[in-house]
C-alpha positions as CSV (number, residue, x, y, z in Angstrom):
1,X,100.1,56.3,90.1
2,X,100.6,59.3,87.7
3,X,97.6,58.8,85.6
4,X,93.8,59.2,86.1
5,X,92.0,56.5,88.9
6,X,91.2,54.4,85.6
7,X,94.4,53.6,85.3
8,X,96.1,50.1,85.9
9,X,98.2,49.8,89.5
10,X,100.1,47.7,91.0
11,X,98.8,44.5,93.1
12,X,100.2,45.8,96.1
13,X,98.6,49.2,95.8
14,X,95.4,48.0,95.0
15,X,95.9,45.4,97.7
16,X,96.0,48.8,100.1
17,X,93.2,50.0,98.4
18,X,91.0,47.5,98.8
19,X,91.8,47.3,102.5
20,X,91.3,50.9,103.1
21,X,87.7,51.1,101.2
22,X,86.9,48.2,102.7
23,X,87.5,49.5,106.5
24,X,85.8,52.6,105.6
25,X,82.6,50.7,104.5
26,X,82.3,48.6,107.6
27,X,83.1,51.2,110.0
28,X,80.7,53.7,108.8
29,X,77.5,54.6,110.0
30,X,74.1,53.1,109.2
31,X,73.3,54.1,105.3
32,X,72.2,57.6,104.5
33,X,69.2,59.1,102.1
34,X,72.0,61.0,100.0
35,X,71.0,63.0,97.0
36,X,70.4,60.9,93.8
37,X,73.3,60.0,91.3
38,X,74.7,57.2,89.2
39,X,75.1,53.5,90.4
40,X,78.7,52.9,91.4
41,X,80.4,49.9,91.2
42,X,81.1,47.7,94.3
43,X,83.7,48.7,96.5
44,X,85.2,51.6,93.9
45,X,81.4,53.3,93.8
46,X,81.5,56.0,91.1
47,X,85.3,56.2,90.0
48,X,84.8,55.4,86.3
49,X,81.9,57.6,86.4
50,X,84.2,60.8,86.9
51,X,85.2,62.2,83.7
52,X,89.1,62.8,83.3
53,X,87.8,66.1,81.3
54,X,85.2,69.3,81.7
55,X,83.8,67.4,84.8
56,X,81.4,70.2,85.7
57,X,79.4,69.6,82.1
58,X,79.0,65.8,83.0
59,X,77.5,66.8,86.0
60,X,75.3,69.6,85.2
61,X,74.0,67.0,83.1
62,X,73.8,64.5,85.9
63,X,71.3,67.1,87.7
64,X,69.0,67.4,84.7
65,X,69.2,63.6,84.2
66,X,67.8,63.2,87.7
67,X,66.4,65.9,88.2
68,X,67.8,67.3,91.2
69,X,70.0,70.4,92.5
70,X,72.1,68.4,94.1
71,X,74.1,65.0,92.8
72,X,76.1,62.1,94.6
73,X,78.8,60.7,93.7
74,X,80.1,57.9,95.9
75,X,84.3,57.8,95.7
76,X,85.4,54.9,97.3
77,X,83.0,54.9,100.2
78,X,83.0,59.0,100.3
79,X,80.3,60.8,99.5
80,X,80.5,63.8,96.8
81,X,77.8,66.0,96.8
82,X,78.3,68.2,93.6
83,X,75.9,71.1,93.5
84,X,74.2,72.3,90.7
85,X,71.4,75.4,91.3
86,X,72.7,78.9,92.6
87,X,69.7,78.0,95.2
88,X,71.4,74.7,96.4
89,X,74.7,76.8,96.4
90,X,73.0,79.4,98.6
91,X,71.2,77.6,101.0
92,X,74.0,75.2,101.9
93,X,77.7,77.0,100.9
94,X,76.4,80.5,102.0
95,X,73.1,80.3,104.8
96,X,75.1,77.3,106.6
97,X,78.5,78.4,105.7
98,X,80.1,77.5,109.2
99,X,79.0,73.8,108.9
100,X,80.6,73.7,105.3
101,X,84.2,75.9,106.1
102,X,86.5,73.4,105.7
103,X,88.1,71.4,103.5
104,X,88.7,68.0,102.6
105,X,92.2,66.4,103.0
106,X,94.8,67.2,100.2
107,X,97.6,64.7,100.9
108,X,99.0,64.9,97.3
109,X,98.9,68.7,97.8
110,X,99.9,69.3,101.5
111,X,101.3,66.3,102.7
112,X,103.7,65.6,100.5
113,X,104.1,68.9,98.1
114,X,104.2,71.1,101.0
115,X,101.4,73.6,99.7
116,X,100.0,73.7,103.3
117,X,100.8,77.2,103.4
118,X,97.8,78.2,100.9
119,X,95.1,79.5,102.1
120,X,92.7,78.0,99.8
121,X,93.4,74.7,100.9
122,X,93.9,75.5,104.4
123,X,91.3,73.7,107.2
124,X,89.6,75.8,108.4
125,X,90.7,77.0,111.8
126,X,93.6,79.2,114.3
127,X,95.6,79.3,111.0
128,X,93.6,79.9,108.3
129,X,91.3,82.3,110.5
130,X,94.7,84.2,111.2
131,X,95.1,84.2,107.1
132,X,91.7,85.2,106.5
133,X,92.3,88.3,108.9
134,X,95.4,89.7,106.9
135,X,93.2,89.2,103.7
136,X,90.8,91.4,105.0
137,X,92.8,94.2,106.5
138,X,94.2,94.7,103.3
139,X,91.6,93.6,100.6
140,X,87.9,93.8,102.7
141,X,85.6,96.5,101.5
142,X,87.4,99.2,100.2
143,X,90.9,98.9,101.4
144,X,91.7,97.6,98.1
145,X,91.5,100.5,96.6
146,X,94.8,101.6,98.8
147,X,97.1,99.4,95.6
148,X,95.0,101.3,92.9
149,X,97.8,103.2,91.9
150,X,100.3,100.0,91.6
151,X,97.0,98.5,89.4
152,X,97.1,101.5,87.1
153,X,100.9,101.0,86.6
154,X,100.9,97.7,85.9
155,X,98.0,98.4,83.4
156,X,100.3,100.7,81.6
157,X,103.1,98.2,81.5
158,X,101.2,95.6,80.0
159,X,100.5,98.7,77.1
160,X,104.1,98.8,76.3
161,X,104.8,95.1,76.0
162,X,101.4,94.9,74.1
163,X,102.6,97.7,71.7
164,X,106.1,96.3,71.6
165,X,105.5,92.8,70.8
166,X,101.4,91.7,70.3
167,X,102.1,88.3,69.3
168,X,103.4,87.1,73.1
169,X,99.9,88.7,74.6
170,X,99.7,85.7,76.7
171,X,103.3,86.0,78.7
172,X,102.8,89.6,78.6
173,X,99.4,88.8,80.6
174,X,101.2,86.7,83.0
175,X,104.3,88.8,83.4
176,X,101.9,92.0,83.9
177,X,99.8,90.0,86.6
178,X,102.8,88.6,88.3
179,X,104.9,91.8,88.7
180,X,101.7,93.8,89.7
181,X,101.2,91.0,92.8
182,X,105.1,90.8,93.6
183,X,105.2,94.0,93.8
184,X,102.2,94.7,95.9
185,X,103.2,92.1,98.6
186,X,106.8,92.1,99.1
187,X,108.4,95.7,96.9
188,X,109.9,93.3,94.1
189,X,110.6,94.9,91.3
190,X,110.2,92.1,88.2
191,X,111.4,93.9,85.0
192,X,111.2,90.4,83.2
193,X,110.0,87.2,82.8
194,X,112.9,85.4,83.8
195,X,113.0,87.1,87.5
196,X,114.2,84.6,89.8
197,X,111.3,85.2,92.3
198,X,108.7,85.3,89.3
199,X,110.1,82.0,88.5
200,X,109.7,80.0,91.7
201,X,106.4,81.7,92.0
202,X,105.1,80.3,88.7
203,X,106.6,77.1,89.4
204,X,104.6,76.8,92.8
205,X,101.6,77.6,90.9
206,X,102.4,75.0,87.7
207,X,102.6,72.0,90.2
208,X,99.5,73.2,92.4
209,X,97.3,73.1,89.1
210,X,99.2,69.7,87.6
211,X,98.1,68.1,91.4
212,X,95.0,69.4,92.4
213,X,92.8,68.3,88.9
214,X,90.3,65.4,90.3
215,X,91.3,62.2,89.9
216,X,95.1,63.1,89.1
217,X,96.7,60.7,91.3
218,X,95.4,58.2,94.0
219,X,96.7,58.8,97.1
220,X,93.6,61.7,97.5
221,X,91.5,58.8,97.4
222,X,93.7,56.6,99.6
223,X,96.0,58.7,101.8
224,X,97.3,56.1,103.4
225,X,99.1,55.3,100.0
226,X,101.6,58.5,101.1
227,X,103.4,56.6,103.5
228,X,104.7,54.2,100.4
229,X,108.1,54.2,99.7
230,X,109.7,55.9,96.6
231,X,111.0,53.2,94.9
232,X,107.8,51.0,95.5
233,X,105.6,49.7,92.3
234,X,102.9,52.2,91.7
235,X,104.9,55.2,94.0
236,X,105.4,57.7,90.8
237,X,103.4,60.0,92.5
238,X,105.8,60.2,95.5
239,X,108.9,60.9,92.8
240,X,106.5,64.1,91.3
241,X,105.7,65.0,94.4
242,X,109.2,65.6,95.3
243,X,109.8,67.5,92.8
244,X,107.2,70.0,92.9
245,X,107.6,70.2,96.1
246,X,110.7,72.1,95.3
247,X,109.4,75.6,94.4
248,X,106.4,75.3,96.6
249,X,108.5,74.6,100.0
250,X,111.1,77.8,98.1
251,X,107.8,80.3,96.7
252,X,107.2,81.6,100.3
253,X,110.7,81.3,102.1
254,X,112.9,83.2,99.2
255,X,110.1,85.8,99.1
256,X,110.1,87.0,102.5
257,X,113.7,86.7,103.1
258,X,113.8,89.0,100.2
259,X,111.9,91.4,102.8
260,X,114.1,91.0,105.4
261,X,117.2,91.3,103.6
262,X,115.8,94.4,101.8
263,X,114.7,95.7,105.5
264,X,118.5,95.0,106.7
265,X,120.2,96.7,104.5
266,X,117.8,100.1,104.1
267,X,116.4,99.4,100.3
268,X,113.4,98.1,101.5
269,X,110.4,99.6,99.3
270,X,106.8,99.9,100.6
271,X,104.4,96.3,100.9
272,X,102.2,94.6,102.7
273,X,104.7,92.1,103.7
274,X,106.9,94.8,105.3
275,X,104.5,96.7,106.5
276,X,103.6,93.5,109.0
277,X,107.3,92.7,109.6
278,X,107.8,96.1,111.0
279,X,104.6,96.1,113.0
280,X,105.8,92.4,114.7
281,X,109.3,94.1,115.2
282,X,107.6,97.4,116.6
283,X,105.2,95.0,119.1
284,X,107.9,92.7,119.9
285,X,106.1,90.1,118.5
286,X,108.1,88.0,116.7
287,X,107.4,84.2,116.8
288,X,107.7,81.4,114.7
289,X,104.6,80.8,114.4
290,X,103.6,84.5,113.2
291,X,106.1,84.1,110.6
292,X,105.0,81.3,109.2
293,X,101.4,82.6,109.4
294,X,102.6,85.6,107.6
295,X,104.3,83.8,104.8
296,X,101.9,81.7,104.3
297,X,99.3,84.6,103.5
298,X,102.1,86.5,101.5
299,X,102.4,83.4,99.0
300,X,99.1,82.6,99.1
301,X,98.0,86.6,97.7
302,X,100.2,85.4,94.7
303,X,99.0,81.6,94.5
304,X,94.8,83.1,94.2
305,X,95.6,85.9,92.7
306,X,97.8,85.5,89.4
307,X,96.0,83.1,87.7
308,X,92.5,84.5,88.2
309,X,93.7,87.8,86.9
310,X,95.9,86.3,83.8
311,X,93.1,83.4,82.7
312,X,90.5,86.4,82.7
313,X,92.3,89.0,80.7
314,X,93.2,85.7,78.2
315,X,89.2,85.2,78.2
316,X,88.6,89.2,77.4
317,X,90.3,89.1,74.4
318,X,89.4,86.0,73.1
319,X,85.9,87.2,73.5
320,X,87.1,90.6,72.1
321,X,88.1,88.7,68.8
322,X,84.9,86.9,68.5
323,X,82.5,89.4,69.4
324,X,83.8,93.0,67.2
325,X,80.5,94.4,68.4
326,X,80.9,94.0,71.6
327,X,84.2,95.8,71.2
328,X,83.4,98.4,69.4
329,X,80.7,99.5,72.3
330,X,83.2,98.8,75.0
331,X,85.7,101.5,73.1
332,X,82.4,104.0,72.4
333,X,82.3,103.7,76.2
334,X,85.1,104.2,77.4
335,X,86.0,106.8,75.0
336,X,83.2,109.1,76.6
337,X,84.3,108.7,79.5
338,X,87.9,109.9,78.8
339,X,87.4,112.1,76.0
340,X,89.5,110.1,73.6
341,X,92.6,112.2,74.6
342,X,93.9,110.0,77.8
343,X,94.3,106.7,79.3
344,X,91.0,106.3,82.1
345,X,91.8,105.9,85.6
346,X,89.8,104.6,88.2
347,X,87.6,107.3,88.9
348,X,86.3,107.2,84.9
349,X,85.5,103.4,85.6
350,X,82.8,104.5,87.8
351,X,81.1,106.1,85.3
352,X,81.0,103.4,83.1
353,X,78.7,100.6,83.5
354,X,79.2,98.9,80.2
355,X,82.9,98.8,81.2
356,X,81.4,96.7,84.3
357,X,78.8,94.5,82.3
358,X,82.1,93.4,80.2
359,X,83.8,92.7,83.6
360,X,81.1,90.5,84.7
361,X,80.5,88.8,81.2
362,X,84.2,88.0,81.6
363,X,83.6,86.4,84.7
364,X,80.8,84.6,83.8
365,X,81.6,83.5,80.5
366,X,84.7,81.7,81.5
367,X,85.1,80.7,85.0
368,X,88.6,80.3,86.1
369,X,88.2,77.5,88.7
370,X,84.6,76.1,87.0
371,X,84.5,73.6,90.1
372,X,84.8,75.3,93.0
373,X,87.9,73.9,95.8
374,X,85.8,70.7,97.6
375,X,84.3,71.9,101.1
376,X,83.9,69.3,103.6
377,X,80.6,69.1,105.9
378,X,81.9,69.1,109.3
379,X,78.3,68.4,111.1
380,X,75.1,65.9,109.6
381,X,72.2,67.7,108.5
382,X,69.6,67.8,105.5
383,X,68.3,69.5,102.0
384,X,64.9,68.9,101.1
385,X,64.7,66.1,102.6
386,X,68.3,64.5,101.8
387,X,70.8,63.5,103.6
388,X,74.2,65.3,104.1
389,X,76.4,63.7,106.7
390,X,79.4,64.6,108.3
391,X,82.4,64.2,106.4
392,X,81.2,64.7,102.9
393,X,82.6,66.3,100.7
394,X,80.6,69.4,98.6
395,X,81.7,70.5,95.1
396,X,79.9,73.8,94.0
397,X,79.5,73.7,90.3
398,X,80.6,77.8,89.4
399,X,80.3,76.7,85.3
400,X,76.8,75.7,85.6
401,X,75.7,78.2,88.1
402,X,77.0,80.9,85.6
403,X,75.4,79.2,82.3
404,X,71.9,79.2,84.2
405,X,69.6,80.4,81.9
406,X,67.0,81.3,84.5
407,X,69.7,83.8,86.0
408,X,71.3,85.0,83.2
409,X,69.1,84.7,80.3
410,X,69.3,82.6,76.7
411,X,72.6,82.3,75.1
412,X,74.8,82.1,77.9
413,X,77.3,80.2,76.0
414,X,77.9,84.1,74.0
415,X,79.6,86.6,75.3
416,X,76.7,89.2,75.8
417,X,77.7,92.3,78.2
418,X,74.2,93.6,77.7
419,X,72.9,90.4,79.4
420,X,74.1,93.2,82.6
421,X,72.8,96.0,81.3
422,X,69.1,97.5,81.2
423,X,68.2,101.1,80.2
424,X,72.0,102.1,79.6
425,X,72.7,101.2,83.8
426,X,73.3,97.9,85.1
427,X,70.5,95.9,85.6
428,X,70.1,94.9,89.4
429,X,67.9,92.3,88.9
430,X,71.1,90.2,87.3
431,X,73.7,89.7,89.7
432,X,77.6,90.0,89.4
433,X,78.7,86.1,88.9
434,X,80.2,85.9,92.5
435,X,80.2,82.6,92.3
436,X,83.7,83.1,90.5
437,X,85.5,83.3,93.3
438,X,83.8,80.6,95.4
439,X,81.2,80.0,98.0
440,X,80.7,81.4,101.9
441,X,83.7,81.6,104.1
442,X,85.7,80.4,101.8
443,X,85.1,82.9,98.8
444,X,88.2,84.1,97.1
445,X,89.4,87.5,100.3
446,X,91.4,88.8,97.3
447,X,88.8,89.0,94.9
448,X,88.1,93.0,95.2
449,X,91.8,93.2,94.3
450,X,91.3,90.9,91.5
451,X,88.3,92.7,90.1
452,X,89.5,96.2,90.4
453,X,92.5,95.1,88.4
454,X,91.0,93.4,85.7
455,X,88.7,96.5,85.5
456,X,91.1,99.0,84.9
457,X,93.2,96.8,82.6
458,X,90.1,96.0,80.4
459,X,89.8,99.9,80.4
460,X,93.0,100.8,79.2
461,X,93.1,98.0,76.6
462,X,90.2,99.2,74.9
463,X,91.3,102.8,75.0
464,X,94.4,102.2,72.4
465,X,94.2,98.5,70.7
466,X,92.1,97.0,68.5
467,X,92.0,93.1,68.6
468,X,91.2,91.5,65.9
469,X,91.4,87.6,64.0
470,X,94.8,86.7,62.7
471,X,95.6,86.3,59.3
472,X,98.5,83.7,58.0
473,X,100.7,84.0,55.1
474,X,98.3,83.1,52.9
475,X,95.9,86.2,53.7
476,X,93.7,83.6,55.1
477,X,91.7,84.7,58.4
478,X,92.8,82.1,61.4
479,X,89.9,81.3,63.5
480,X,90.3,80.7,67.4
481,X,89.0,77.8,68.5
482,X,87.7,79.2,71.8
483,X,88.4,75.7,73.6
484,X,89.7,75.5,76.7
485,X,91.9,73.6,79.0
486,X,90.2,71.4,81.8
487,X,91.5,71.5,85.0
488,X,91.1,72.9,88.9
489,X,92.3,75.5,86.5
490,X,90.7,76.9,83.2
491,X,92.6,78.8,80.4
492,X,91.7,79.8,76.8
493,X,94.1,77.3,74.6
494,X,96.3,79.4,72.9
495,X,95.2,81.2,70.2
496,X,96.9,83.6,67.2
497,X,95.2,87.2,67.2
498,X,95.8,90.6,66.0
499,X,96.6,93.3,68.4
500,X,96.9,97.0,66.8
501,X,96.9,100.6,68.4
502,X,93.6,102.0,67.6
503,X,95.5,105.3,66.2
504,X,98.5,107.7,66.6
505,X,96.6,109.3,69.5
506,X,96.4,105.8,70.9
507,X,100.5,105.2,70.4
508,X,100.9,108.9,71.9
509,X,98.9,107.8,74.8
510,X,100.7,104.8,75.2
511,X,103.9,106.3,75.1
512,X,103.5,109.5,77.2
513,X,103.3,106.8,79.8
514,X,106.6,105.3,79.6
């Protein structure tokens, strides 16, 4: 099946189906008080109540409908517990974040694309404990701030191409994001977008998002349906899957023998991917299996980290062509800060907590992953009363957590910094939208590298260009439609906008950093 789960199969595979759902059903355990939600059908429970679109608005809906935090939804005798409340989120993601640490399986994903290497949908475990540990050493607290000069680089670059060419903003975005990662982890140099390793890498990432939307293809429901063969009735997924799993199996191996290649023959320049080789080499502690471990986290910085920074520079200047005002006081601000005469570096970004609200308005306003990756409860236990057994799988819903208007005030479909902001400072009492980057142990380790780069990219954008609506031949204003794609991942749809330097000074500024 290539389709969503509404779509016609085969007999045979629903034959399998059938069999499966029903083994699961009379081998499980005596019926559990679960969390309200929709009627399901026999057998199939809930499929055709999963929307093939914007899931996480059908089920904030679902919440308010029945008036709980948490929802069920039963998928072919599995329980999904979608939750709703930032309480809900805290009480069970965060306070009992050991019993909710793994995943559910991915066979689509790992079992037949080979994206077991990413730490995101790694069980959690030896291997993705070892992952986790790298991520830290190098992103945790303020180590992060070790790359801020390959951030403020990249920044720059993205200047030029802006100034350049305006009208390809988007693949500038995406080239800028993927050269600044690249380089960071394993000393490639990408000059363009049609770098071989910038390539594979995008590739990877294109068939992760095309697989992991809910409801893309059956055999997540019915894993058994992976051992069918290729040229079976139904078995289109297993034809994809090959496919994909092309530059996925390629994104981590060509990458790091780029290291050691580059190691060999003495051009080697400084990454973290080096920097690890050499300490196995020094400690004589070269094994497979640290290898693998090691690749697996290199290609994994690029699979969490490129699309989180390119969707929510997209977002900022969509929301810098709607909302002019909020511009124009992003540009007052950061103008202080630098005097007018320069391009701001980190150190001004502390001085600016506008700069921030805008950073966490970003965040907020458009959620790159707006359903956070499934958890799996790995032990029975209960919320207010209901039921959450073993085996379950738990969806945090980040789009409605950030649109709560009990949190973050009225309005929160507009982009409103100042929502951040009280008496010129930010305003503690409204917290950054961490739920961005996910929930307990499995929050996004990369995310202080992900913020600090958006930061000082928003920064230097609004220090020389002014972004405005398009106009077409006609002189007629061309209005962005501010929609967005649904998926595991969400973009702003493409949209036409104007991009000019502020000024001379601004060109100048722009220039003096070539």
């Amino acid at each position: 099946m290539q389709g969503g789960v509404g779509q016609r199969i085969s007999d045979i595979v629903a034959f399998v189906a059938l069999v499966y759902t029903l083994n699961r059903l009379l081998s499980s355990k005596p019926k559990h008080h679960l969390p309200p939600g929709p009627k399901g059908l026999p057998i199939i429970g809930n499929v055709y109540d999963i929307p093939e679109k914007f899931e996480w608005v059908t089920y904030r809906e679902l919440t308010r409908q029945f008036g709980s935090a948490i929802i069920t939804l039963n998928l072919m005798g599995v329980p999904v517990i979608v939750i709703n409340s930032r309480e809900a989120a805290k009480d069970l993601l965060e306070r009992r974040s050991l019993i909710y640490a793994d995943r559910p399986d991915f066979p689509m994903l790992n079992d037949l694309m080979g994206f077991g290497w990413e730490t995101a949908f790694a069980h959690y475990g030896e291997v993705w404990n070892a992952h986790r540990k790298i991520f830290y050493q190098e992103f945790g607290g303020s180590n992060a701030a070790i790359y801020n000069h390959q951030q403020v680089d990249s920044a720059r670059f993205l200047l030029r191409r802006l100034l350049d060419d305006p009208e390809v903003f988007m693949d500038s975005i995406r080239l800028m994001a993927g050269r600044m990662i690249l380089g960071i982890t394993y000393g490639i140099n990408v000059k363009a977008a049609d770098d071989y390793y910038l390539q594979i890498a995008e590739a990877s990432l294109k068939a992760m998002a095309a697989a992991a939307n809910a409801g893309s293809f059956l055999v997540d429901i019915f894993p058994l349906l992976r051992f069918t063969p290729d040229w079976f009735p139904g078995a289109g997924f297993k034809r994809k899957a090959k496919e994909w799993r092309k530059p996925i199996v390629a994104m981590p191996a060509v990458t790091m023998d780029f290291v050691e290649q580059s190691i060999k023959n003495g051009s080697a320049k400084p990454s973290i991917a080096y920097k690890y080789l050499s300490q196995m080499d020094a400690d004589e502690a070269r094994t497979r299996e640290a290898e693998e471990i090691l690749s697996g986290t290199m290609a994994s910085f690029y699979a969490g980290g490129a699309d989180t920074t390119v969707s929510t520079l997209c977002s900022f200047v969509l929301a810098m062509v709607l909302y002019p005002e909020v511009q124009k006081k992003g540009q007052a601000a950061v103008d202080e800060a630098t005097g007018s005469g320069r391009l701001p570096e980190f150190n001004d970004c502390k001085s600016i907590p506008y700069l921030q609200a805008i950073v966490n308005e970003v965040l907020r306003w458009a959620p790159v992953v707006p359903l956070a990756i499934s958890h799996r409860c790995s032990e029975d236990n209960k919320y207010h009363g209901y039921d959450i057994p073993a085996g379950a799988t738990v969806v945090g819903n980040v789009w409605a957590l950030l649109n709560d208007e009990s949190t973050y005030g009225p309005d929160t479909h507009k982009f409103r910094p100042d929502r951040f902001m009280k008496d010129g400072n930010l305003n503690p009492a409204v917290p950054f939208p961490s739920e961005a980057f996910g929930f307990g142990r499995r929050k996004c380790p990369g995310r202080n590298l992900a913020v600090a780069s958006v930061k000082i990219t928003i920064a230097s954008l609004l220090a020389v260009f002014e972004f405005g609506k398009a106009v077409d031949d006609d002189g007629k204003t061309v209005e962005p439609s501010g929609e967005y794609t649904s998926g595991m991942l969400s973009y702003p749809m493409p949209f036409k906008c104007s991009i000019r330097p502020r000024s001379d000074a601004a060109i100048s500024m722009i220039n003096l950093e070539d």
